[in-house]
N, C-alpha and C positions, 0 to 999 in steps of 0.2 A: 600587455593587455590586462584589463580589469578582471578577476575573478567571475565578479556577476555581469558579464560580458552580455550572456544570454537574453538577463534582462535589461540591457541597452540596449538591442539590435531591434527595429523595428522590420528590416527587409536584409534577406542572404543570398548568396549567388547557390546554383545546385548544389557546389563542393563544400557550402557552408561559408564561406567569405562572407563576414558582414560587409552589406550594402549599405543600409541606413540605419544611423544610431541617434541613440537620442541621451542626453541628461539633465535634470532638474537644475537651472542657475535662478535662486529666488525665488519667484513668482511665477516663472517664467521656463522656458525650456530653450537649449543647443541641441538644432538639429543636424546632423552630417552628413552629407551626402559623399562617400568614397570613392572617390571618381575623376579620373586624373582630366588634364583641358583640353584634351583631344580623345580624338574615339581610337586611340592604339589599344588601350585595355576595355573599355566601357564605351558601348553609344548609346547610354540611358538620357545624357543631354542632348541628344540629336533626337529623341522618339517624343512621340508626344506622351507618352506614361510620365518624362518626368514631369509637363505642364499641367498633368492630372494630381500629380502629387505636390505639386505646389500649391493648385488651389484648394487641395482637401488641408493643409497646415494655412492657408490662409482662413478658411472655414472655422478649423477648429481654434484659430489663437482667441483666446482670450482677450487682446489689447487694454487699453489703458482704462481703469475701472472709473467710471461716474457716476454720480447718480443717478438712478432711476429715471429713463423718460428725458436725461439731459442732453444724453450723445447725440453727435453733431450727425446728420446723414449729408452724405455729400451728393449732389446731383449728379446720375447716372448718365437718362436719354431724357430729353425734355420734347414736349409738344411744339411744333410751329407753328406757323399762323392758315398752316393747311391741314391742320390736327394730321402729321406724319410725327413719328419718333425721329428725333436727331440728337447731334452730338451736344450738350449743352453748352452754351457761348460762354466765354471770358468773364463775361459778369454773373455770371449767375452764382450763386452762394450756398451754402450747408445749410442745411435745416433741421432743427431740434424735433425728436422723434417724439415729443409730445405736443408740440407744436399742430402734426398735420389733423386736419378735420378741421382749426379753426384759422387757418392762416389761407388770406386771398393770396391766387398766385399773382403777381407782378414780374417785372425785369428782371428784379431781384433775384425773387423766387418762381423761377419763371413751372406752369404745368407739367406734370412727366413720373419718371421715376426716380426715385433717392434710395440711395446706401446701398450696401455690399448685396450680394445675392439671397444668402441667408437669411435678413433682416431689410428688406427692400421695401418699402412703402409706397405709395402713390400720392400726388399732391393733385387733387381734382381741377380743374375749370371752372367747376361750381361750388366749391368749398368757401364759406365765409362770404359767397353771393348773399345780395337783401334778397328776399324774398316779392314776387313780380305781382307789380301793382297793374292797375289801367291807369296807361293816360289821359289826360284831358285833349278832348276833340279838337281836331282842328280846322276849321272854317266850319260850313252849314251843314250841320247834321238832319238827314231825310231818314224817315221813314217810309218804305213802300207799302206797308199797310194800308189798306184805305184809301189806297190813288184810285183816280177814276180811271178807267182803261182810256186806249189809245184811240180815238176818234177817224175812223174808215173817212177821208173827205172823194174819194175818186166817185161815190154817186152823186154828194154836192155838184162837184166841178161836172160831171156828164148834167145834171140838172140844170147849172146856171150856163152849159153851152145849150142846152135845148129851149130854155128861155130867150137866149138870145136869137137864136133861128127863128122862135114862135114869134119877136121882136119885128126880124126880116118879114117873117114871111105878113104881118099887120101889116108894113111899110108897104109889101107888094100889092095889098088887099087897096090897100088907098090910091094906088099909081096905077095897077092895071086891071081891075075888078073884081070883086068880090068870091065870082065861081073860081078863078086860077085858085088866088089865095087861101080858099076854103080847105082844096085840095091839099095845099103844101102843107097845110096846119093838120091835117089829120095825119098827112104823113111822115109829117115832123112827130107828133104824138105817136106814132106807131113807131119810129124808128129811135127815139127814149125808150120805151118800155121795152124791147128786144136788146136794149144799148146796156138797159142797168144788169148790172152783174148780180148770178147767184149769190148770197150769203153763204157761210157754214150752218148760221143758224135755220134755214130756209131749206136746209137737208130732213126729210124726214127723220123722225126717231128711229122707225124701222131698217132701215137701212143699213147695215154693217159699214162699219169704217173700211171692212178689206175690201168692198166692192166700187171704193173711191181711192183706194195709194195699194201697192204692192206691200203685202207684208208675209212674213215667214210663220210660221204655227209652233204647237207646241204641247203632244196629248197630256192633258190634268189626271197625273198618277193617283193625287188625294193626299200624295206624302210631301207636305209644305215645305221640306228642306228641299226636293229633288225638284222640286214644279218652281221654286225660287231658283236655282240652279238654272232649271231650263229658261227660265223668261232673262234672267239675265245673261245666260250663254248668245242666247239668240239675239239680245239686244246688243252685247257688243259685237256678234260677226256684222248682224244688218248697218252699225257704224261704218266698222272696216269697208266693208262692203263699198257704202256709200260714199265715203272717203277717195277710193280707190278704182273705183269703176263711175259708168255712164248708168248704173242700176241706183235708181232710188225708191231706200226699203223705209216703210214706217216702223212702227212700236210693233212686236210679236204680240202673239193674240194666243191664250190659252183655250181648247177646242175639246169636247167632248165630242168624238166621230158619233156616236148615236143620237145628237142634240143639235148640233151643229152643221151649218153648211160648211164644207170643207171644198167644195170648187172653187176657191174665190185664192187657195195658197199655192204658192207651184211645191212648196217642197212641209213635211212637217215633220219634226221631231219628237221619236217616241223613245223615252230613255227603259231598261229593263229594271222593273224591282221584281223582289223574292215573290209576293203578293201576286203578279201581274195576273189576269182573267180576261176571257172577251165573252161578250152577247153573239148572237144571230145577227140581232140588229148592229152592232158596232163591226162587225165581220162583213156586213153589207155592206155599209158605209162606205167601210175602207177600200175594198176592191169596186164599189165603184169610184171612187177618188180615181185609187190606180190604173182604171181601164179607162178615164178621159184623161191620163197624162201627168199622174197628180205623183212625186216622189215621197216614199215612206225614207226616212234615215233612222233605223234602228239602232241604236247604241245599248250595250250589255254596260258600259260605265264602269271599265276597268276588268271586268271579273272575263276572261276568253270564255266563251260557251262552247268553242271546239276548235279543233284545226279542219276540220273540214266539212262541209254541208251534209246531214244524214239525209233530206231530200227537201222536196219544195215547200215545207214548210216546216222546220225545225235543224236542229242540232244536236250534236252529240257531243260531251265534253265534261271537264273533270271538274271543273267551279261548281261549288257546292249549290244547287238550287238556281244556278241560272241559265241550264240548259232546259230545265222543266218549265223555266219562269215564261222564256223563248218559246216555245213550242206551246207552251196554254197561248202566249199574247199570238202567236200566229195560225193558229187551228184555224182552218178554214177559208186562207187570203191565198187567194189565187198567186203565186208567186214562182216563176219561171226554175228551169235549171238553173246555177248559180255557180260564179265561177270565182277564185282572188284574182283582186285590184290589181295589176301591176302597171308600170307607165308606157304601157304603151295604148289603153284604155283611152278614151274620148274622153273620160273623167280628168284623166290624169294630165287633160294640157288644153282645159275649154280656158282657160286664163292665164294661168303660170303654167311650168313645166313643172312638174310635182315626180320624183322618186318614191317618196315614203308621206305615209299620210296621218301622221301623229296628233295627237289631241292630249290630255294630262298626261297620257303615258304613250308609249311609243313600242314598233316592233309585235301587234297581234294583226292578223291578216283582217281585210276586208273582203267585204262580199259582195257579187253586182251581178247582175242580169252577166249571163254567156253572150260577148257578141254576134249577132247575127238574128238574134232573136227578132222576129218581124212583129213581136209585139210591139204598141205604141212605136212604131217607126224607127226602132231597135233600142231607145231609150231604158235605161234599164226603169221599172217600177221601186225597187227599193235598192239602201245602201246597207249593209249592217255591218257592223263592226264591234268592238271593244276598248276601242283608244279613250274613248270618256270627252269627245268634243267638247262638249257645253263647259264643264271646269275650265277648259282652255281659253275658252270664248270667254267668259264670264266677266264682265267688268259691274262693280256695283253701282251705288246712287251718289260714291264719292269722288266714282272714276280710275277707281283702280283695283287691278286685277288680283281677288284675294286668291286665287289658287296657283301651286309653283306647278309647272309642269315638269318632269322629272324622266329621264337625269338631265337634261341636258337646259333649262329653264328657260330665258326669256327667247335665244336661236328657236326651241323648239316653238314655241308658244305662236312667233315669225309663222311656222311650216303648218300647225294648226288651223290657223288664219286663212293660210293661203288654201287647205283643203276647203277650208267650208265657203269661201271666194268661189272655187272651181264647182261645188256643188250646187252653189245658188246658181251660178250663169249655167251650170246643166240643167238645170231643172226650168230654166228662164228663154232656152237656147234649143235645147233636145240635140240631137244631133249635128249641128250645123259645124263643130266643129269637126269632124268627121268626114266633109268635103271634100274630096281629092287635091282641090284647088289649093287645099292648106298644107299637102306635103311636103312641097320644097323647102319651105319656111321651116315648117315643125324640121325635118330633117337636119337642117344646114344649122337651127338655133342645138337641136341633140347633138350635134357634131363638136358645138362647140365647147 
């Protein structure tokens, strides 16, 4: 053995045995590995420690010096035509590491990763792309700009069938006299004017749209990001809705309960802010809403205001400002003892069968009328919760749903849905599912 032994051993066994030794040949390095070809004395070839210590001398070698920017990188995992990483084919080639950024990938060079770990690069999809123009149109280019609308002919056609009755009934005037004829002609004329159909336009102005299509509500907090939230939460449950059910919901309608007729929505969504306050007058509103049938769904929007009801109209709970928020918005609303959601609720099975009732977020209890309550015909008057429905709901003017619900995302968003389904047909429905007639069913689908 060498003198300077010490300083060729890179790795030693306890007793001191050099394991790995290393010495300088040129430019370059001899490394040893000590270790006979079976595991009698050594099973460092059998562990993966030595596949570790192979890649760390593959790491550190030096290899063959080039110039700068010249060395070849070889294809690693390349893209396929279903942008997956795979093994890269037979024809695919090396590629100069100063090459990437302007080299389009082809067969050749096919998209992926190149060279060793250390020094790895990427070869884009879009690298050495032109840059995207417009094409030239192809066949007759329209504009809808400026079309004239679409031409209603159903009063035409009732018009040229009443001319031709008025037609008959002249022919009759000449064949069997004048008084029959006279008759038929006026009642030909009376039976057009009862024939022609209302217009849209021919609706009063006064008139509220909710007192002509069913639509869901939505109270105007003031705060433009939460009042957009609501109108679009609301507009995509009433899609789902409509999609899904025999219920057809128009556009939600934002409602100031002290400005507002509010008998015209079966159910309306009031989300909680920090700010929240109520009137006398908006306090009236509301419980008379709720004493003809009318559903409040309160949502805290994320923040729990308690685990459990402090009394009929407020909460107790640790969310900084939104147990106070609660309790100012419900000073004064006549609201029932109050019990948690769970599925065996009339709520929880007026359309799907619902366990849990999630909205952005999932897992805070709700709250609803104690059944049995002979109010409104045991209907509860309100819903409150914290899951944050409206984000769930929420689809924009592009058609899609900017908020993730969480943890569990598009599954949860599904169960969302299906609560705010089960609460429009409660509020549409009242108790009817609660009929005894419905237990075998409910039972036998539980069972399953």
């Amino acid at each position: 053995p060498s003198t300077d032994l010490d300083s060729h051993s890179w790795a030693r066994l306890t007793d001191g045995t050099p394991l790995v030794t290393h010495a300088a040949l040129g430019a370059g390095q001899v490394v040893l590995f000590h270790v006979t070809s079976t595991a009698e004395w050594s099973n460092l070839p059998l562990s993966g420690l030595f596949v570790s210590m192979l890649e760390h001398l593959i790491d550190q070698a030096s290899g063959i010096e080039t110039p700068a920017g010249a060395m070849p990188l070889a294809p690693y995992m390349v893209l396929d035509g279903d942008g997956a990483l795979v093994a890269p084919p037979a024809g695919a080639q090396a590629l100069r590491a100063d090459a990437f950024g302007r080299t389009a990938p082809s067969a050749t060079h096919p998209p992926g990763l190149y060279g060793p770990r250390n020094s790895r690069r990427a070869l884009n999809p879009g690298d050495g792309a032109p840059a995207l123009a417009a094409q030239a149109p192809v066949g007759t280019v329209s504009d809808l700009r400026g079309q004239v609308a679409d031409i209603a002919i159903g009063p035409l056609l009732l018009l040229l069938a009443a001319l031709a009755l008025l037609a008959d009934g002249a022919i009759s005037v000449a064949q069997r006299g004048r008084r029959r004829g006279r008759g038929l002609a006026v009642g030909l004329v009376l039976a057009c004017a009862l024939a022609t159909p209302a217009r849209a336009d021919d609706i009063p102005p006064d008139v509220p749209r909710a007192a002509l299509e069913t639509r869901l509500a939505y109270i105007v907090t003031g705060h433009e990001e939460i009042d957009d939230v609501s109108r679009e939460g609301l507009q995509g449950l009433s899609d789902y809705v409509n999609a899904r059910t025999s219920a057809v919901l128009g556009h939600p309608d934002g409602v100031v309960p002290e400005r507002d007729d509010l008998s015209y929505y079966p159910l309306i969504y009031w989300p909680v802010t920090a700010d929240a306050t109520t009137t006398p007058a908006r306090t009236a509103a509301l419980n008379t809403y709720m004493r003809h049938g009318g559903i409040l769904l309160i949502d805290a929007q994320g923040q729990d205001p308690a685990t459990a009801p402090e009394n009929a109209s407020g909460y107790t709970g640790s969310a900084p400002g939104t147990a106070a928020a609660l309790r100012r918005m419900t000073a004064g609303l006549d609201i029932p003892p109050l019990a948690r959601l769970d599925n065996r609720h009339v709520l929880a099975h007026t359309f799907y069968l619902l366990h849990d009732f999630p909205g952005r977020y999932d897992g805070m209890p709700v709250w609803v009328a104690q059944e049995g309550d002979s109010t409104n015909d045991g209907v509860s008057p309100v819903i409150i919760g914290s899951n944050d429905w409206a984000h769930a709901w929420a689809v924009d003017d592009t058609g899609n749903t900017p908020y993730a619900p969480v943890p569990d995302g598009a599954a949860q968003r599904v169960l969302a849905y299906r609560f705010g389904v089960n609460a429009v047909i409660y509020a549409l429905t009242g108790n009817y599912k609660a009929d005894q007639v419905h237990v075998p069913a409910l039972l036998k689908r539980l069972g399953e």
